[in-house]
Structures are given as structure tokens and as C-alpha cells.
GURO-270351 format. One line per field, with one value per residue (C-alpha): residue in three letters; residue number from 0; x, z, y. Coordinates in pm, 1 decimal. Last residue first. Layout:
N
type = c(ala|...)
seq = c(NUM|...)
east = c(X|...)
up = c(Z|...)
north = c(Y|...)
***
This chain:
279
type = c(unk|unk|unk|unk|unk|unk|unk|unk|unk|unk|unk|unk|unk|unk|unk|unk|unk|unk|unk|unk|unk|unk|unk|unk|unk|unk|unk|unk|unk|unk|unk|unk|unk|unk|unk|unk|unk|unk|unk|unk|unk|unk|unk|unk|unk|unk|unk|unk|unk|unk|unk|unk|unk|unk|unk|unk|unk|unk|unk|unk|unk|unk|unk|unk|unk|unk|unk|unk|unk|unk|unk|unk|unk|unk|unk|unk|unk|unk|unk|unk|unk|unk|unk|unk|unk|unk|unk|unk|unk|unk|unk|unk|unk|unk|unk|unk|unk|unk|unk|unk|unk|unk|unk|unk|unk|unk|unk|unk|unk|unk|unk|unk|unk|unk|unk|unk|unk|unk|unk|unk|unk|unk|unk|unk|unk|unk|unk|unk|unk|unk|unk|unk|unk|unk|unk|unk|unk|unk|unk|unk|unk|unk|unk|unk|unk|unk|unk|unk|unk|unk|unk|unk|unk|unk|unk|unk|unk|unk|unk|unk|unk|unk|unk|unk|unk|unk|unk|unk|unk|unk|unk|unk|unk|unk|unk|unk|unk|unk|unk|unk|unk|unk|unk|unk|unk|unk|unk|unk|unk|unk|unk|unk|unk|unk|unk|unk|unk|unk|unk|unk|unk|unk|unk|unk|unk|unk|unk|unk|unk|unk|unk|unk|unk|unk|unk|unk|unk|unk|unk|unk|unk|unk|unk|unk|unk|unk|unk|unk|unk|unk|unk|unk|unk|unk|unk|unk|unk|unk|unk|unk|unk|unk|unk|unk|unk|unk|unk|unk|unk|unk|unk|unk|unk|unk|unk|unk|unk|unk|unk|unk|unk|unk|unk|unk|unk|unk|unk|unk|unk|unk|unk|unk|unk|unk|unk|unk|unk|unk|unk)
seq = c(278|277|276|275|274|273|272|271|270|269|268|267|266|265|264|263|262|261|260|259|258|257|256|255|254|253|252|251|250|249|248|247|246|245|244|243|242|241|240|239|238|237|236|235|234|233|232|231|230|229|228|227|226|225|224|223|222|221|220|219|218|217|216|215|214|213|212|211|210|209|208|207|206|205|204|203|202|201|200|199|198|197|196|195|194|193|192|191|190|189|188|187|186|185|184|183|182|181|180|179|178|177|176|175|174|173|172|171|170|169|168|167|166|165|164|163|162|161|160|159|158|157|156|155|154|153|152|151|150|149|148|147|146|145|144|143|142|141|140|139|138|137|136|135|134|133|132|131|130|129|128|127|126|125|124|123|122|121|120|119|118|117|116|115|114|113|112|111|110|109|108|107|106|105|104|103|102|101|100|99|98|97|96|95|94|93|92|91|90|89|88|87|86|85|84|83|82|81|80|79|78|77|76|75|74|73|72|71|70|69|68|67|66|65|64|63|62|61|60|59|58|57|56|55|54|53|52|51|50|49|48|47|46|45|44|43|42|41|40|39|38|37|36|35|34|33|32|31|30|29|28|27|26|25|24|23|22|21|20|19|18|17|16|15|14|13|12|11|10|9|8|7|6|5|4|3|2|1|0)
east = c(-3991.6|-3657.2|-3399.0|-3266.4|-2923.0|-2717.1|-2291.1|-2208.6|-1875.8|-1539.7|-1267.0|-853.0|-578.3|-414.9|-481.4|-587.7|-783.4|-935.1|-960.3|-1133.3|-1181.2|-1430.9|-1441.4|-1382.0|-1102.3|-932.8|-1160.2|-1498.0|-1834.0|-2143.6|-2525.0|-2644.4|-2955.8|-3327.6|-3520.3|-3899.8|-4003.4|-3910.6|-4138.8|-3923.1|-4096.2|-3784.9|-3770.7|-3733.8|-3453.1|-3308.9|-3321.8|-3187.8|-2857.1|-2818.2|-2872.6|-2641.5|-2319.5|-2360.4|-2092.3|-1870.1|-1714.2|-1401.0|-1278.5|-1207.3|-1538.6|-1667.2|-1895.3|-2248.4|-2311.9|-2631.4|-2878.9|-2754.2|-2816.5|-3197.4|-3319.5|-3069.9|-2983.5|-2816.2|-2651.3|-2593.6|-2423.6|-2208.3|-2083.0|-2060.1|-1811.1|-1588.3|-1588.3|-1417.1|-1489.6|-1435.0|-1562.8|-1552.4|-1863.1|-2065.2|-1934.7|-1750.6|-1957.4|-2159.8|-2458.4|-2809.7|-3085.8|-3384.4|-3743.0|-3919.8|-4319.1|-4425.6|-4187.2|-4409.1|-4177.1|-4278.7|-3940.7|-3935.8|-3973.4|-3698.9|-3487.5|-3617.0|-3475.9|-3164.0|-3113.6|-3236.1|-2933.2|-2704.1|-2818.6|-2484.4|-2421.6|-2436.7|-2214.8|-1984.5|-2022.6|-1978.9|-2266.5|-2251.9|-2631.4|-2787.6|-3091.6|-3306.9|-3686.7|-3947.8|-4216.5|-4377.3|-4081.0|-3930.4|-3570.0|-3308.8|-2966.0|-2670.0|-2343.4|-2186.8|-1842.4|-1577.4|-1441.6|-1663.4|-1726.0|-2095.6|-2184.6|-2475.8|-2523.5|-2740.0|-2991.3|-3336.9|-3286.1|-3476.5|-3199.1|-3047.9|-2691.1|-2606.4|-2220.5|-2140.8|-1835.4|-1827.1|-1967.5|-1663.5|-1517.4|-1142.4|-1163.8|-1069.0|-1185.1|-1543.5|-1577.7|-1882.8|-2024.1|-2369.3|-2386.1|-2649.2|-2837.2|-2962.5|-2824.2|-3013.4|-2729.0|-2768.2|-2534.8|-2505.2|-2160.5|-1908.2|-1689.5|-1724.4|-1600.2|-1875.9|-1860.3|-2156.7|-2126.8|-2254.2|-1896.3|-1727.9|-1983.0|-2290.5|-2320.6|-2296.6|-1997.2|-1900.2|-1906.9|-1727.0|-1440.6|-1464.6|-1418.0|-1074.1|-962.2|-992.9|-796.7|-518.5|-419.7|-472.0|-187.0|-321.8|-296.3|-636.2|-839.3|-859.9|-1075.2|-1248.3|-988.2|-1079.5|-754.1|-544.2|-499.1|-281.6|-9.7|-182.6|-459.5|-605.3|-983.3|-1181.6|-1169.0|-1197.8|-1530.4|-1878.2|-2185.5|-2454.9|-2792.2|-3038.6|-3365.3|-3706.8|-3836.5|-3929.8|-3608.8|-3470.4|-3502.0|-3263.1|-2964.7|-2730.1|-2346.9|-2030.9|-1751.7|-1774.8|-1913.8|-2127.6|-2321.6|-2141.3|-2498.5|-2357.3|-2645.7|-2714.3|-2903.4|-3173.4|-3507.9|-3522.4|-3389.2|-3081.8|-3056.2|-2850.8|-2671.1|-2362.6|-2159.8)
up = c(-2234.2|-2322.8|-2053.7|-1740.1|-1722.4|-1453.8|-1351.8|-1028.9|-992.4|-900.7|-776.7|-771.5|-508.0|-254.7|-59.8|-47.8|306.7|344.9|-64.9|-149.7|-484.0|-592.3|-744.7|-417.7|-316.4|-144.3|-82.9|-103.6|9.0|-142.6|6.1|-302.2|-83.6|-300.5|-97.7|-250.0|39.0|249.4|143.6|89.5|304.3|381.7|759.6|541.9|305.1|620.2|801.4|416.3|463.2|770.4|740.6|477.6|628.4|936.6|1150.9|1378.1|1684.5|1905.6|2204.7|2037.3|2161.6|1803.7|1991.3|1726.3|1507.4|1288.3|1474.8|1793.6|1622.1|1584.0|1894.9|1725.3|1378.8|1295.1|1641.0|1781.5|1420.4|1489.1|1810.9|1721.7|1421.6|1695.0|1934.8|1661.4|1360.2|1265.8|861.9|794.4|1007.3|836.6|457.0|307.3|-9.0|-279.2|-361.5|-217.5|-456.3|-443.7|-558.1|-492.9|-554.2|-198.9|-172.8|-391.7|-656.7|-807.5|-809.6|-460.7|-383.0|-567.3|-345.3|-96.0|-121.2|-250.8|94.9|285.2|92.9|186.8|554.2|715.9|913.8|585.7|416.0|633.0|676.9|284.2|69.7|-267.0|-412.4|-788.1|-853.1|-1104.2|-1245.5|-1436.2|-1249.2|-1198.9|-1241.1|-949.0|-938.2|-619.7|-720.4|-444.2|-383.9|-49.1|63.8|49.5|-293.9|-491.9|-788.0|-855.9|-1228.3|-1367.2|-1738.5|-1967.8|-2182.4|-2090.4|-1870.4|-1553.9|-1369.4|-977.5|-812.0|-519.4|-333.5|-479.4|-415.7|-712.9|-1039.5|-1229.0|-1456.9|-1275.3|-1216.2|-1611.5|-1875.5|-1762.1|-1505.1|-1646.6|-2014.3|-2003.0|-1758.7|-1928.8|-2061.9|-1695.7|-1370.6|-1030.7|-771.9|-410.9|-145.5|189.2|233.9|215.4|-58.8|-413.2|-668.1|-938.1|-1295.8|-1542.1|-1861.0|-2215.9|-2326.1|-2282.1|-2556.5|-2538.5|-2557.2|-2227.7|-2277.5|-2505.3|-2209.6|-1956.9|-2208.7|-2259.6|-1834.3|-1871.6|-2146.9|-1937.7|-1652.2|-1833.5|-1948.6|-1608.2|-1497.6|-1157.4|-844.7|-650.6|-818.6|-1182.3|-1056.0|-1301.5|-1205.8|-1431.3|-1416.2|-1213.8|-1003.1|-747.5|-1030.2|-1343.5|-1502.7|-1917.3|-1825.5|-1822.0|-1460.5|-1118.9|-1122.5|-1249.9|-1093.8|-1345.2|-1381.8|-1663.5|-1570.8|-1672.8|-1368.6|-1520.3|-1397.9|-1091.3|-863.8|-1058.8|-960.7|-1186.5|-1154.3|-1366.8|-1653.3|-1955.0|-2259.4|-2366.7|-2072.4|-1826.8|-1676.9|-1327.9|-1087.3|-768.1|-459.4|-189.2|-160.4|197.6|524.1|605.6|992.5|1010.7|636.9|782.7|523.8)
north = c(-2688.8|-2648.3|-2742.9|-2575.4|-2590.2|-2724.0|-2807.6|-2926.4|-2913.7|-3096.2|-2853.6|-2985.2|-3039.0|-2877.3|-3066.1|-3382.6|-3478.8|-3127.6|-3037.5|-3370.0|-3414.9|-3671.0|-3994.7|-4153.1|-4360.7|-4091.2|-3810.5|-3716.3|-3880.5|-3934.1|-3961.9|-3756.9|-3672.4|-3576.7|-3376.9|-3344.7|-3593.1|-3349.6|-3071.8|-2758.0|-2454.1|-2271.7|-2513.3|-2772.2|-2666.5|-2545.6|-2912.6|-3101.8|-2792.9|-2910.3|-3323.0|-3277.1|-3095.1|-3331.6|-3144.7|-3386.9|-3295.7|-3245.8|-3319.0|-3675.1|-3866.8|-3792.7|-3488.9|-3471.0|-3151.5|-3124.6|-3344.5|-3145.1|-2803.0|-2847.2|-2697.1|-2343.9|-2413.9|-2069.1|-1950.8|-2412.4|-2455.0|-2126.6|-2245.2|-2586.2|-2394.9|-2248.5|-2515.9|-2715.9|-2969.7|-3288.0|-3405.5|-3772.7|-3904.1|-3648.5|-3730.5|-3452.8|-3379.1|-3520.0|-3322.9|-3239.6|-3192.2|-3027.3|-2986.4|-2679.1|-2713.3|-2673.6|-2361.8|-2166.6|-2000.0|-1656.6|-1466.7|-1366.3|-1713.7|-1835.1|-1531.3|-1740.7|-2071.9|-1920.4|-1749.1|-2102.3|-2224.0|-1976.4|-1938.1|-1801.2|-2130.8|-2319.1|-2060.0|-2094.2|-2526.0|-2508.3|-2462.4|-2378.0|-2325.6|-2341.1|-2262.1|-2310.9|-2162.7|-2320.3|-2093.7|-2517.7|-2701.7|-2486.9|-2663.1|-2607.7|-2787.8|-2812.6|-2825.6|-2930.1|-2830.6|-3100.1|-3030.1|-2788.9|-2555.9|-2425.2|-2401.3|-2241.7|-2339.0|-2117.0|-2331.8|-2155.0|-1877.7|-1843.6|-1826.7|-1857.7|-1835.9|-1921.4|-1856.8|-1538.6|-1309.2|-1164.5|-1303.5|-1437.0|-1214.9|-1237.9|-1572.2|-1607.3|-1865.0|-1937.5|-1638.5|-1500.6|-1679.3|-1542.0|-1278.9|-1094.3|-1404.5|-1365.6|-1510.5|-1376.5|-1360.2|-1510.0|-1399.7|-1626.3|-1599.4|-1876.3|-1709.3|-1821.1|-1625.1|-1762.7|-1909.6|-1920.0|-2133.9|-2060.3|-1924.1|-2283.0|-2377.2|-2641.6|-3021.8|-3117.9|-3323.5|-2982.9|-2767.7|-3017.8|-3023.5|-2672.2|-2655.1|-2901.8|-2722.0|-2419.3|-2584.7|-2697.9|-2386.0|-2204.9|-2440.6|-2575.2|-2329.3|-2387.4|-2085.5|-2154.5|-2450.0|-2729.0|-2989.5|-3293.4|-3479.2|-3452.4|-3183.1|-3350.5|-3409.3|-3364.3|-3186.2|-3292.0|-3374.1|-3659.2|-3781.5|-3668.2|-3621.7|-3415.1|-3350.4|-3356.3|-3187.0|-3120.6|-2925.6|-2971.2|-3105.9|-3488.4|-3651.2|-3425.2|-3720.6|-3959.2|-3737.2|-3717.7|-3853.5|-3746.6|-3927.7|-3752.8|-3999.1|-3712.2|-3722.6|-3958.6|-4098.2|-4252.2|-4248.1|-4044.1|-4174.5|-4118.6|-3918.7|-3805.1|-3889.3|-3694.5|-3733.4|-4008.9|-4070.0|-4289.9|-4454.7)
***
């Protein structure tokens, strides 16, 4: 698979805390944070869902889904009540997490914090939780303020500045840039994901000189958007040293561990799913 444009740290590995099926990210060893992105498997869903659907928003039995999330909780070794659910929606809002919101959105949509695409804590042991399947999800870590962040980031909320959003709200909480490490998830691979006029046209407003390493014509009449090389460019551009970039470099879909909601649908939401650790 294609990674142009995404240089960087590279890779996840298969961990499967508490025998769970998911991926880590090697890179974030040492930062004080603990990180998986979870799968397909492991849980109780069927049909299109199955089997680790962690969305209450894609039509699965409700039932199913919140043994699916406890199931994720106790892999992780903590209760369903110590995760943090948002209604995502493409923006470019950024919520700070504290033990306040403990426990949002875990067993109804209806709690979850509203209409929030990043989310950021400085609270030991509270689980953020960012629900994809094609979009990219990411994990921001000051080891330094000991501070996390945790970003969805679809082409939307890429155009919008979601990630460069997070970026500085961790700024405005004490973070210098230089000491951000971050970690870009699995998502729709570039070569896989074809897009219209209408996004180019939002790429070319938000990315500007840049745009053309973002979105490339697939000799179709249409194009293809480079959902990592985007969000890796605004990381940069917020002050995130490159080398600190750590790229996934895995695709959704059939064959994949990972639910794909433009080639499947409808179907289930993988997640990334981060705590920050004791000291």
C-alpha cells in the first residue's frame, strides 16, 4: 500500500491487551500513555456488525453494543463507566475531558459530549475513545505537561482543522509543540478513498501550496485524498516535529481487521481507545 507523502515513524503492532484483539503503536512506548485501536473481533455483533462494533449510532442492537464497549473496558482493565464517548460530527471542536465527564456516552449516545470530534485530559486513568471506520483517529501525547489528546478526523473535519484544533488547545494548556508526539491511525488508505470537485475544493481552501500532496486525479474524473499525509502536513505546520509522527499505514475494509463504513455499509465502528498512565 501506497504511504507517499506520509513519511514519519512507521507501523502498529498487535498487543491484544487482555487477550482483546487491537494494534498499538510502538512510538508511544515511554510517553506515559496506553493506546490501542481495536478490530473486528471480540465482541458479541452479528450480521454486518459483527463482532466488535463499538457504535450505538450505526443501527446494531444497543444490547450488543454495550457488551461489546464493557468488553473493551475490562481488556483494558477498567469499568464501562471510566470511558468517554463523543457525538462526532466533522467539526473542528475540541473538549477538555475532566473526571467530570467520566463515563459520557458509554451506554447511551444521548450523554455523549456533543458534537465533538477531539477531545483532550489531563486525567490520570480516564479513557478517551474516538469511534471510526474510514475516517482517521488519532493520539496527540505531551509526555512532558503529561497531557492526551485524542482527535477524529474524517476528510470534514480534516478540511475544518480538527487536528491542528487539538494541537492547540494542548498548547493552551502548557504543551510546547516540540514535545507533541503523535499517532496516526488506520483508515481508508489514499489510493482507496475517491473523492469529488467538492472535497478538492475544500483540500485546495485548508491546505492551500500543499493541497496537491493531499489530493492527486486517479485518471477517473475524479481524485484521491491522502487522509494521512493531511492530517501528518497539519501536525507539522502546528509545530509537531516530524520525526515525532508515528503513521499506522493501515487500511479498512474487506480483508482488513477494520470496519470500513464506505466499502461495507452499514456496518460497525472500530476505536481508538487511550488513557494516560500513572506516572
Amino acid at each position: 500500500m501506497s504511504t507517499a507523502g506520509t513519511a514519519g515513524t512507521a507501523g502498529m503492532e498487535r498487543r491484544d491487551p487482555g487477550g482483546l484483539p487491537a494494534y498499538a503503536w510502538p512510538a508511544l512506548d515511554g510517553t506515559g500513555v496506553e493506546a490501542y485501536v481495536s478490530t473486528r473481533a471480540g465482541g458479541v455483533s452479528t450480521g454486518s456488525y459483527a463482532s466488535l462494533n463499538l457504535g450505538l449510532h450505526v443501527g446494531d442492537d444497543p444490547v450488543a453494543v454495550v457488551e461489546n464497549r464493557s468488553r473493551l473496558a475490562r481488556a483494558l482493565g477498567v469499568g464501562l463507566g471510566d470511558l468517554v464517548f463523543s457525538d462526532q460530527v466533522h467539526q473542528p471542536h475540541v473538549a477538555v475531558v475532566t473526571e467530570a465527564e467520566r463515563g459520557r456516552g458509554a451506554r447511551d449516545t444521548a450523554d455523549a459530549l456533543p458534537a465533538t470530534d477531539a477531545v483532550v485530559t489531563a486525567v490520570t486513568g480516564l479513557v478517551l475513545v474516538i469511534q471510526v471506520a474510514d475516517c482517521v483517529p488519532l493520539v496527540l501525547v505531551d509526555p512532558v505537561r503529561r497531557l492526551l489528546a485524542c482527535v477524529h478526523a474524517g476528510w470534514g473535519g480534516t478540511v475544518r482543522g480538527v487536528t491542528p484544533a487539538a494541537v492547540a488547545r494542548l498548547v493552551e494548556l502548557g504543551s510546547d509543540p516540540g514535545d507533541v508526539v503523535a499517532a496516526i491511525g488506520p483508515s481508508i488508505a489514499p489510493e482507496a478513498y475517491q473523492v469529488g470537485a467538492d472535497v478538492v475544493a475544500a483540500a485546495e481552501a485548508a491546505l492551500g501550496a500543499h493541497a496537491g500532496e493531499v489530493v492527486r486525479p486517479d485518471g477517473t474524473g475524479r481524485w484521491s485524498f491522502d487522509l494521512w499525509a493531511a492530517n501528518r502536513l497539519q501536525l507539522v505546520a502546528a509545530g509537531v516535529p516530524a520525526r515525532n509522527i508515528a503513521l499506522a499505514g493501515l487500511d479498512t475494509g474487506p480483508g482488513t481487521p477494520f470496519f470500513s463504513h464506505r466499502r461495507e455499509g452499514p456496518t460497525g465502528r472500530f476505536a481508538v481507545a487511550a488513557r494516560l498512565t500513572t506516572a
